[in-house]
ROZAVO-142970 format. One line per field, with one value per residue: residue number from 1; residue in three letters; x, y, z of N, C-alpha, C, CB in turn. Coordinates in nm, 2 decimals, always signed. Glycine has a CB too. Layout:
pos = c(NUM; ...) $
code = c(ALA; ...) $
n.c1 = c(X; ...) $
n.c2 = c(Y; ...) $
n.c3 = c(Z; ...) $
ca.c1 = c(X; ...) $
ca.c2 = c(Y; ...) $
ca.c3 = c(Z; ...) $
c.c1 = c(X; ...) $
c.c2 = c(Y; ...) $
c.c3 = c(Z; ...) $
cb.c1 = c(X; ...) $
cb.c2 = c(Y; ...) $
cb.c3 = c(Z; ...) $
END
This chain:
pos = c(1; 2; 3; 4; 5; 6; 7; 8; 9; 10; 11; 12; 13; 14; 15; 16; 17; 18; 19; 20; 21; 22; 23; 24; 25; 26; 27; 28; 29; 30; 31; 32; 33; 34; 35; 36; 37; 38; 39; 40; 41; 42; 43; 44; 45; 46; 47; 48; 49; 50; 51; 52; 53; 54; 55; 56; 57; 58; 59; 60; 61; 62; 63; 64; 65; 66; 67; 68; 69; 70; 71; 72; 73; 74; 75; 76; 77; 78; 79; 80; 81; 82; 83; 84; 85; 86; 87; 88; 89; 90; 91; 92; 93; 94; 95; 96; 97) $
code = c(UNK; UNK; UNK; UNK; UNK; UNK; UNK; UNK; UNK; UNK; UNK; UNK; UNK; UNK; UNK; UNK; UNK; UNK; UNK; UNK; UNK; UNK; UNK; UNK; UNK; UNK; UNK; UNK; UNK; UNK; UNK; UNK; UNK; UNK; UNK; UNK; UNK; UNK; UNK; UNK; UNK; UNK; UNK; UNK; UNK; UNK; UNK; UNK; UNK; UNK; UNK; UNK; UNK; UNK; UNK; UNK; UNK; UNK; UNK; UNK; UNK; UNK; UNK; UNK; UNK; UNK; UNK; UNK; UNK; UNK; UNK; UNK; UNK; UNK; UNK; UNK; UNK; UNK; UNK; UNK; UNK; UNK; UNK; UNK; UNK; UNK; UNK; UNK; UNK; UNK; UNK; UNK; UNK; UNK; UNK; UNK; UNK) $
n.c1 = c(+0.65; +0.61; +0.79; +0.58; +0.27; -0.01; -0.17; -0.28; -0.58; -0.79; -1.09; -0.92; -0.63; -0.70; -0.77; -0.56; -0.34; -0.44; -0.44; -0.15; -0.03; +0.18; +0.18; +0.14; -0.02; +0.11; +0.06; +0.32; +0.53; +0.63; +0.89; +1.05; +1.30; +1.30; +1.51; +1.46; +1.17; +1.16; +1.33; +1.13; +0.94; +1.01; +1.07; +0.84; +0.64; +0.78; +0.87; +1.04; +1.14; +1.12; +1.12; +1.07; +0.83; +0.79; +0.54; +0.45; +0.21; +0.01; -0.17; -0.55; -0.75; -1.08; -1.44; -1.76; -2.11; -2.31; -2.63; -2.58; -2.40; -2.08; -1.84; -1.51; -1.20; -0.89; -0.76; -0.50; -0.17; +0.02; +0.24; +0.29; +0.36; +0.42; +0.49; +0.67; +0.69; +0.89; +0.86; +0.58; +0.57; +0.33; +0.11; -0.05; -0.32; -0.57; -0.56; -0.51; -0.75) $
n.c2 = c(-1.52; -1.24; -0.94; -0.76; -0.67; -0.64; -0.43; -0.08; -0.02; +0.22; +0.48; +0.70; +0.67; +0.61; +0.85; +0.99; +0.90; +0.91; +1.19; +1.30; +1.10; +0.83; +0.77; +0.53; +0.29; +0.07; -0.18; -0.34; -0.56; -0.51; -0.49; -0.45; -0.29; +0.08; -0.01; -0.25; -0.27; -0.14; -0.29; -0.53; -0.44; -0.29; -0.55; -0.69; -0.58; -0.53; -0.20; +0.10; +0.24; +0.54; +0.68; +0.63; +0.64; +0.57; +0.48; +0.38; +0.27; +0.27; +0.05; +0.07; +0.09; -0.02; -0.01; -0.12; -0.14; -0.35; -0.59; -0.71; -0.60; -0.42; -0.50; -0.48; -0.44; -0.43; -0.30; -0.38; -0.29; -0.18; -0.14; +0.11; +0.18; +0.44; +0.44; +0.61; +0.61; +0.60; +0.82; +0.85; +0.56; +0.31; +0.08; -0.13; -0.25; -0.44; -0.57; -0.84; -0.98) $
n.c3 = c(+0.34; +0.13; +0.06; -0.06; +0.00; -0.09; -0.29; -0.24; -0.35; -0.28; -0.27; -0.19; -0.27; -0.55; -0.61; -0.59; -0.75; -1.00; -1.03; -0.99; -1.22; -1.20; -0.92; -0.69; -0.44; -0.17; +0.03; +0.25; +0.38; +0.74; +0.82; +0.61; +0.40; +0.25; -0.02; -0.02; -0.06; -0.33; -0.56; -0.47; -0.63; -0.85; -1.00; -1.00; -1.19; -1.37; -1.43; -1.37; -1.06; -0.89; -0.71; -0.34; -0.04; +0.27; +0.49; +0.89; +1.02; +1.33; +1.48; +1.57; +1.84; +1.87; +1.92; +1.92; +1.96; +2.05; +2.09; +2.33; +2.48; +2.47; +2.25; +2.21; +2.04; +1.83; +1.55; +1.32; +1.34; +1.02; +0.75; +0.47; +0.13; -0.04; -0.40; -0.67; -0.99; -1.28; -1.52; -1.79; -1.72; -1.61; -1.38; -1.42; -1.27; -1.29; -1.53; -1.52; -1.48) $
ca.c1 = c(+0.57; +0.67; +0.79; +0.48; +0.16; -0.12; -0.18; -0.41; -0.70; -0.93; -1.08; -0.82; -0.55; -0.75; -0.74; -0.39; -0.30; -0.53; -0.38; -0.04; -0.05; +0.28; +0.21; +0.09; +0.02; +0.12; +0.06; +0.44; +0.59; +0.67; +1.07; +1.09; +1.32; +1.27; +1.56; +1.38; +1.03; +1.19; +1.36; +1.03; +0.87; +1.11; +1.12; +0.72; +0.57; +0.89; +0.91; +1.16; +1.10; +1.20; +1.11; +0.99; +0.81; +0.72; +0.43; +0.42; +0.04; -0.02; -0.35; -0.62; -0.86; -1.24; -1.57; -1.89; -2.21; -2.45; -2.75; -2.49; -2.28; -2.01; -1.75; -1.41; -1.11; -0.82; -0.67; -0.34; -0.06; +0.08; +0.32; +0.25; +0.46; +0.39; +0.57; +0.69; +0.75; +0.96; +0.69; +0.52; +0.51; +0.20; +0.07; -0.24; -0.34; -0.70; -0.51; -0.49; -0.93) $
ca.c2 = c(-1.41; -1.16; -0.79; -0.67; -0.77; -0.56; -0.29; -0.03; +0.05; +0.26; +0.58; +0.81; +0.65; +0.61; +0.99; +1.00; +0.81; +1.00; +1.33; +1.20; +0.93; +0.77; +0.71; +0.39; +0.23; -0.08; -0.24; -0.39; -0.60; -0.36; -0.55; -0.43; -0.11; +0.14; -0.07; -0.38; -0.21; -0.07; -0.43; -0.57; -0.36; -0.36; -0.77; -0.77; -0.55; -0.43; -0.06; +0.18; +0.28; +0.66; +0.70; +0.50; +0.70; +0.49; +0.51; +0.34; +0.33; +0.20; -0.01; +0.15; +0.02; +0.04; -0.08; -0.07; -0.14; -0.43; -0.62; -0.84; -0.51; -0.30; -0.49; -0.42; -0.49; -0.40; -0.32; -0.46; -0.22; -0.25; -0.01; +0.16; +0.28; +0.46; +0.43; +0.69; +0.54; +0.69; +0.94; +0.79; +0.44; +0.27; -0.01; -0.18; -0.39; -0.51; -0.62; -1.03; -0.96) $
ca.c3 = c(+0.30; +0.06; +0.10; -0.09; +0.06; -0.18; -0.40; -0.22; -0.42; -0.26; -0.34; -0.16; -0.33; -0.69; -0.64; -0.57; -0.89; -1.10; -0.96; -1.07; -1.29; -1.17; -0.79; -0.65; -0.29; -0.16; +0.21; +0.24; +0.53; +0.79; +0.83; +0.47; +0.35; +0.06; -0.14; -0.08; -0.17; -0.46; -0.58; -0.55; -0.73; -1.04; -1.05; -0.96; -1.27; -1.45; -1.40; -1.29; -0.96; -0.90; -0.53; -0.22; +0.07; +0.34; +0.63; +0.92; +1.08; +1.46; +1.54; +1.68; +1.93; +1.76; +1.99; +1.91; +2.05; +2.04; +2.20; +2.42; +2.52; +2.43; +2.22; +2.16; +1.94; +1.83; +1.43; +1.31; +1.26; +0.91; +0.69; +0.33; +0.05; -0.19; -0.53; -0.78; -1.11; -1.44; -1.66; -1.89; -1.70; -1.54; -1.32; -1.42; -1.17; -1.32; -1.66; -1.49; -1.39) $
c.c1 = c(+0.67; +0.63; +0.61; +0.39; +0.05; -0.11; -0.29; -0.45; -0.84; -0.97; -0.97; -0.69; -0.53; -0.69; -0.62; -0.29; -0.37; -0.47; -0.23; +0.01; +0.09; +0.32; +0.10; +0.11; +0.01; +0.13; +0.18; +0.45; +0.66; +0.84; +1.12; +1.15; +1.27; +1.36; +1.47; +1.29; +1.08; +1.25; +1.25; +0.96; +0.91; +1.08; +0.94; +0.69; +0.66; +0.89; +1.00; +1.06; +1.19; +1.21; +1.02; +0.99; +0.73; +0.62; +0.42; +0.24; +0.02; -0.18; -0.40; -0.74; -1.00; -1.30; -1.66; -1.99; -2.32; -2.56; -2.69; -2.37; -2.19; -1.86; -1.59; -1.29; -1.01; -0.76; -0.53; -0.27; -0.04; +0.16; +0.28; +0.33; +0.38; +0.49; +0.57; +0.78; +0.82; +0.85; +0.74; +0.49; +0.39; +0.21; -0.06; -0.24; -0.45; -0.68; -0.52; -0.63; -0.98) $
c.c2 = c(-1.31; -1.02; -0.70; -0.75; -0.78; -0.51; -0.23; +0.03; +0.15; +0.39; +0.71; +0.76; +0.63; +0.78; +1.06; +1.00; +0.89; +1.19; +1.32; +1.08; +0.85; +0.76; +0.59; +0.29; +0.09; -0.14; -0.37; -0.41; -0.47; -0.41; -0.49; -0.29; -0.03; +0.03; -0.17; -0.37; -0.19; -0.19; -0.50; -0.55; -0.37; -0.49; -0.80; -0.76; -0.46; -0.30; -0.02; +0.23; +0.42; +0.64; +0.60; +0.59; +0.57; +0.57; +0.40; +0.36; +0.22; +0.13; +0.06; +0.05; +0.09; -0.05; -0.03; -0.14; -0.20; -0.47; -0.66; -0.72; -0.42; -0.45; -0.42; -0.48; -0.41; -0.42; -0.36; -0.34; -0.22; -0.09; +0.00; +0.23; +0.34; +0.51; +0.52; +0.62; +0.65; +0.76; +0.83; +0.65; +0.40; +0.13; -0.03; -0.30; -0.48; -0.62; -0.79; -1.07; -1.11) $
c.c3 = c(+0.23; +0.10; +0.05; -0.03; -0.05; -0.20; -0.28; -0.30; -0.39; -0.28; -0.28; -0.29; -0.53; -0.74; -0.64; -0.70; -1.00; -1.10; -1.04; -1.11; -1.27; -1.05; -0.81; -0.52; -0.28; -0.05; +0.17; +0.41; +0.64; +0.86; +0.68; +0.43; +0.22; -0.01; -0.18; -0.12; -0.32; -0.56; -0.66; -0.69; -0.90; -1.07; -1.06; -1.12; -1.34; -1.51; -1.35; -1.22; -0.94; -0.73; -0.43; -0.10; +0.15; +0.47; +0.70; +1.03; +1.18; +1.48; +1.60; +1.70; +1.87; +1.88; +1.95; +2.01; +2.02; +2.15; +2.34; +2.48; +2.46; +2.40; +2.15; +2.14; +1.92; +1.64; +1.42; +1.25; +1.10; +0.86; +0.54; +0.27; -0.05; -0.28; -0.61; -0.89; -1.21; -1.49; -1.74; -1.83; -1.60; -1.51; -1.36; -1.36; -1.24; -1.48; -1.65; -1.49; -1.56) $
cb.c1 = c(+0.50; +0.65; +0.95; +0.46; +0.07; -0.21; -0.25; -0.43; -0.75; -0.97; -1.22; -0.77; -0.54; -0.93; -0.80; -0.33; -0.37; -0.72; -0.36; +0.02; -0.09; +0.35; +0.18; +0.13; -0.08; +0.21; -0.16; +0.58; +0.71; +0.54; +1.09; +0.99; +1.46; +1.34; +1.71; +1.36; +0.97; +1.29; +1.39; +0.97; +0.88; +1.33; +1.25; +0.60; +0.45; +0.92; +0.84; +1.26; +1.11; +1.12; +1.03; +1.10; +0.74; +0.83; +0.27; +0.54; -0.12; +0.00; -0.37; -0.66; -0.85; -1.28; -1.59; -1.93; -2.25; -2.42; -2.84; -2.40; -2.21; -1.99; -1.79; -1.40; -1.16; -0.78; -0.66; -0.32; +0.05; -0.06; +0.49; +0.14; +0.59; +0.29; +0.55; +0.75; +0.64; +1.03; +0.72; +0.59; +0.60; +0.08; +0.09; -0.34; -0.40; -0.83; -0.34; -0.40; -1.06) $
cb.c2 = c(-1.34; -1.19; -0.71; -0.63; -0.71; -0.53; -0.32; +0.04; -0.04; +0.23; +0.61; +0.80; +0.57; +0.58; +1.06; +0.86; +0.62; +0.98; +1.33; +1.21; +0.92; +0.80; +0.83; +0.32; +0.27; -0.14; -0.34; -0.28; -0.72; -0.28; -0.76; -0.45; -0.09; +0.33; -0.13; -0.48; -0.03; +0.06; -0.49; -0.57; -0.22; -0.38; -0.93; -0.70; -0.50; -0.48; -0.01; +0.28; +0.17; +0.81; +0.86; +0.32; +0.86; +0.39; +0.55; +0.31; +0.34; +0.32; -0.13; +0.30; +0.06; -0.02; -0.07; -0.10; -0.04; -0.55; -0.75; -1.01; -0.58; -0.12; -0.52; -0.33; -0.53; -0.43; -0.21; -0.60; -0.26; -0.33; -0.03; +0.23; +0.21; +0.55; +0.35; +0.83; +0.46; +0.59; +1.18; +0.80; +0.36; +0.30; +0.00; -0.21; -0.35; -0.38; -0.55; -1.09; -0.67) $
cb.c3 = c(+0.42; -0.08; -0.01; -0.23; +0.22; -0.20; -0.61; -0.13; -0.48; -0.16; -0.35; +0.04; -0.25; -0.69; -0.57; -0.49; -0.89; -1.02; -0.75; -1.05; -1.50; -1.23; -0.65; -0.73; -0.18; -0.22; +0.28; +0.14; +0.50; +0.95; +0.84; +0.39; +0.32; +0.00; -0.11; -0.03; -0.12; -0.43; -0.45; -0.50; -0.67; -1.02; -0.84; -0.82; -1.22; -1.55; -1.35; -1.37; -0.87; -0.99; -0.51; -0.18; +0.04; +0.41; +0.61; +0.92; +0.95; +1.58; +1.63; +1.63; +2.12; +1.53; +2.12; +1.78; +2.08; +1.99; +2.14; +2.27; +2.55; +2.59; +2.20; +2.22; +1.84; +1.95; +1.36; +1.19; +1.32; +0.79; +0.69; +0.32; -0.02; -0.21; -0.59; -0.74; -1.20; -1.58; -1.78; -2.02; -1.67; -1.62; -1.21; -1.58; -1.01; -1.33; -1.70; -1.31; -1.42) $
END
């Protein structure tokens, strides 16, 4: 498995990117540092990488409530970076669609 996992695309992060056009999130292995985020990143979609802020985010227990009872489960941890590229460069992800 590789350091990067996926791009997050969703609307918090659209708005992020749109706000300033040279951030970008990415659900990365959580054994993985900024260098090696920042590595990938260069070699994935050949940009300069300026900055690498990481988040790590704990699982949380979710249940709901059906015919059959009260289920309950548990989310998967995982870590997130987000990426600050050079001005003027960009990621288009949908460019392979």
């Amino acid at each position: 498995m590789g350091i990067i996992i996926k791009p997050i695309v969703t609307e918090k992060q659209t708005a992020i990117t749109e706000k300033t056009l040279n951030r970008f999130g990415f659900r990365v292995s959580p054994e993985a540092n900024k260098l090696e985020i920042k590595k990938a990143i260069e070699d994935m979609y050949n940009v300069s990488v300026v900055r690498v802020n990481t988040m790590n985010y704990s699982g949380k227990v979710k249940s709901r409530y059906t015919k059959s009872g009260v289920i309950t489960g548990r989310q998967d941890s995982f870590k997130k970076a987000i990426i600050t590229l050079k001005e003027g460069e960009t990621i288009d992800f949908f460019s392979n669609i």
